[in-house]
N, C-alpha and C positions, 0 to 999 in steps of 0.2 A: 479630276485629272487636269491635270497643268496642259498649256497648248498656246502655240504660237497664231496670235492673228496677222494677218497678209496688213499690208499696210491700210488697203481697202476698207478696210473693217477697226482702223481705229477709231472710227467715229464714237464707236457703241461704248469706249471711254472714256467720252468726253465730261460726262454727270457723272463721274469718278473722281474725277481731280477737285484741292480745296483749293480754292480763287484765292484763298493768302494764301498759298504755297510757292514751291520753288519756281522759277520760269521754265526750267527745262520740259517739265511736262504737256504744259502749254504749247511748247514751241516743238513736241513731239505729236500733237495731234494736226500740226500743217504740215507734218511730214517732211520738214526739210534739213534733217541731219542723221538720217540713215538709222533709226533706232529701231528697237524692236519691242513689243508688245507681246508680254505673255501672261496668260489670264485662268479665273476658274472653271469660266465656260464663254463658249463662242458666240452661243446667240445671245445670254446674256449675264456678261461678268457682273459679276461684284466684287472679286479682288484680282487686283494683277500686279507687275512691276515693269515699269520700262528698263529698258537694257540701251545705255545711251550709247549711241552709233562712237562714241570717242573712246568707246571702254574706258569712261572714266567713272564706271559704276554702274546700282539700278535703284532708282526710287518708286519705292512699293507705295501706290495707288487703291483708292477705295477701302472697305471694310476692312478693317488689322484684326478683328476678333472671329475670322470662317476660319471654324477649326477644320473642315475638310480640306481646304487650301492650306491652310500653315501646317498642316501635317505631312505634305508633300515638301513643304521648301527646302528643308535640310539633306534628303538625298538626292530633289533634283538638281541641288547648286552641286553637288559635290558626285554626281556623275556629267548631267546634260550639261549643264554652263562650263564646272571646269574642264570638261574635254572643248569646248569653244573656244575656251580664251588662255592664253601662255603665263596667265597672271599666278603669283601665290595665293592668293588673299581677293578679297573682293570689299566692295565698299556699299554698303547700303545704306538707304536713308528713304525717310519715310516724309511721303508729303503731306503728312499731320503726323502727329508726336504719340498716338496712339500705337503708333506702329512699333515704336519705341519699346515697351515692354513686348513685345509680340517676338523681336529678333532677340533677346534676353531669353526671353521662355526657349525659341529656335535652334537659337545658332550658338549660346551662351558663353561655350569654352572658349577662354582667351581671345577675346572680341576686346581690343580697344576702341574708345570712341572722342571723340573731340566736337568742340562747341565750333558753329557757325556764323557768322554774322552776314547779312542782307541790307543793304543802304540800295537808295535810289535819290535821282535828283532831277528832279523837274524845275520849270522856266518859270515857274510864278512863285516859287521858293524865296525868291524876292533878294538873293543874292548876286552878289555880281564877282565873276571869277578874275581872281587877280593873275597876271600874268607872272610864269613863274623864271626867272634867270638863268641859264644855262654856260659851263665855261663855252667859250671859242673853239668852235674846231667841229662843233657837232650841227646836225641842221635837222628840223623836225621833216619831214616829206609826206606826204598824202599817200596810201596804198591805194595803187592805179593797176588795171591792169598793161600798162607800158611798166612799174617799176617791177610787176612778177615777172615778167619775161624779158628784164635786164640782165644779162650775167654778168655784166661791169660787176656787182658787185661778189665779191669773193665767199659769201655764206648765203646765197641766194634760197637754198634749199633748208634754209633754219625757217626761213621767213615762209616757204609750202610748208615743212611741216608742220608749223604751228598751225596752218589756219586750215591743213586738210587732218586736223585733229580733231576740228568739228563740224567741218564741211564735206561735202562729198566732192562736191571739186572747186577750184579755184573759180571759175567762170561764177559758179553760184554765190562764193564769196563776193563779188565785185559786181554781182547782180543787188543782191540784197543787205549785202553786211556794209558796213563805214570801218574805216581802219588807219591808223598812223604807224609810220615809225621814228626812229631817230635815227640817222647814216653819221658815220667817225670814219672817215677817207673811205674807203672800200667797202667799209663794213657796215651792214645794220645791226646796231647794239642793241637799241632795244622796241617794241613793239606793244600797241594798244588798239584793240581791235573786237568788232562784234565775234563773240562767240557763240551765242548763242541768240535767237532773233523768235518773236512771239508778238505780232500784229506789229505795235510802232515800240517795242519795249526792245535793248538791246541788254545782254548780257556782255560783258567786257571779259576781253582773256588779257593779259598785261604780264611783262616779263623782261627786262633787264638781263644781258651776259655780265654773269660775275664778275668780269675784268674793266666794266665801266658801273659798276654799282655804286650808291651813296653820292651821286651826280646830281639828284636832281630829276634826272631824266624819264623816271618812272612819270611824275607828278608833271615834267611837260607836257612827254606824249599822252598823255591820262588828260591834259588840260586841253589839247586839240582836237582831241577826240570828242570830246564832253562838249565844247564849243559847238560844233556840226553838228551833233545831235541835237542838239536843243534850238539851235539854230531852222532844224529841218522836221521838228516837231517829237523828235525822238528822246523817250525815255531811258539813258543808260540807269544799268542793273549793276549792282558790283557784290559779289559773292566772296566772300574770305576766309579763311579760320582766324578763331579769332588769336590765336597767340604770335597770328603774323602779323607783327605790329605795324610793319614797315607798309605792307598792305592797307590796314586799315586808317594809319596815319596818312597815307595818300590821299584815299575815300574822304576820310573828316575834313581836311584843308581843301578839298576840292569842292568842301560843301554837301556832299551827299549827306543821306539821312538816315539811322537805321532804324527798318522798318520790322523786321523780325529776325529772330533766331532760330535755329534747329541745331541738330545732332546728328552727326553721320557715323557710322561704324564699320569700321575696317573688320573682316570677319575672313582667318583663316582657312584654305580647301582642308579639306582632311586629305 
């Protein structure tokens, strides 16, 4: 029987997770982005998947081959979860790639799936980040808690929701996460920031408004962010698909490294 553990009790998944996998899982047993843990058994799993507090997915943890668990997933995603979440579709990924045939056997009808890429950049990498040019008009700023609680600026609330997408509140963002933006008079255009956080390793969310795109300004604010991290001992993480070039083109010129691949799969409710 599938079951939800209390946060309390994530520990008992910690010898679940594979130490080359994604960061999120990691950064779900310090409990600090609202996820949820559901497993084969309570006292003691052997398969489960987290359900990331951003609903932006679940990556299924532990044994991919317990047939008494995988025999459950398909009607409980398609009663318990999707009466929880407003989504059509749902996105799984597995943190090992065994799991991979596992959601094929499962979930198989009309599941798209697309390739990942994972780069990281540490300080002894032995490169040096070159400063990137920007037009006139725009200016990189430090996410403070004095600029969330600016309303000078006129989309103030682009700049909460991004970052209460994987935080539970702003205060916790500005406790623990590093974060830029780039301001254009009023506006902040665009944003590079911890989204995901796992002992000194930062996961980066990063994101440009379409009306100031192909600027530059991803690869600045990506370049002051990356600076303070490494500066402050911190390892940024940068997670992509890989057909986003624009994405992974940033990553490369900024020096990062990729470290591994996975597959994630979008998988319709019935």
């Amino acid at each position: 029987m599938i079951v939800e553990l209390e946060q309390t009790e994530f520990y008992k998944c910690k010898d679940l997770l594979n130490e080359q996998g994604q960061l999120e899982p990691k950064a779900t047993m310090e409990g600090k982005n609202g996820d949820r843990i559901f497993v084969d058994d309570r006292s003691a799993p052997t398969s489960g998947f987290i359900w990331l507090g951003s609903d932006n997915g679940f990556i299924f943890i532990g044994h991919a081959e317990n047939e008494a668990f995988n025999s459950e997933l398909h009607d409980f995603f398609n009663t318990v979860i999707k009466v929880d979440t407003k989504n059509t579709s749902f996105e799984a990924i597995g943190n090992h790639s065994k799991w991979n045939s596992t959601f094929e056997e499962v979930f198989g009808e009309n599941m798209k799936h697309y390739n990942q890429r994972v780069y990281e950049l540490h300080k002894d990498d032995g490169r040096t980040l070159e400063e990137v040019q920007i037009e006139q008009g725009y200016v990189v700023v430090k996410i403070t808690k004095h600029l969330l609680n600016d309303s000078a600026y006129e989309n103030i609330e682009f700049l909460h929701s991004k970052i209460l997408e994987f935080w539970t509140s702003l205060d916790d963002f500005i406790s623990d996460g590093v974060g830029y933006s780039v301001i254009y008079e009023n506006e902040i255009v665009s944003v590079c920031f911890s989204g995901v956080v796992a002992g000194s390793v930062h996961g980066i969310d990063i994101e440009t408004l379409k009306a100031h795109q192909g600027k530059k300004l991803a690869q600045k604010v990506a370049h002051a962010f990356v600076e303070e991290c490494l500066a402050n001992g911190i390892t940024p993480y940068w997670d992509c698909m890989e057909i986003n070039r624009a994405s992974v083109s940033v990553a490369e010129n900024l020096g990062f490294k990729n470290t591994f691949n996975y597959v994630w799969y979008s998988i319709p409710f019935k």
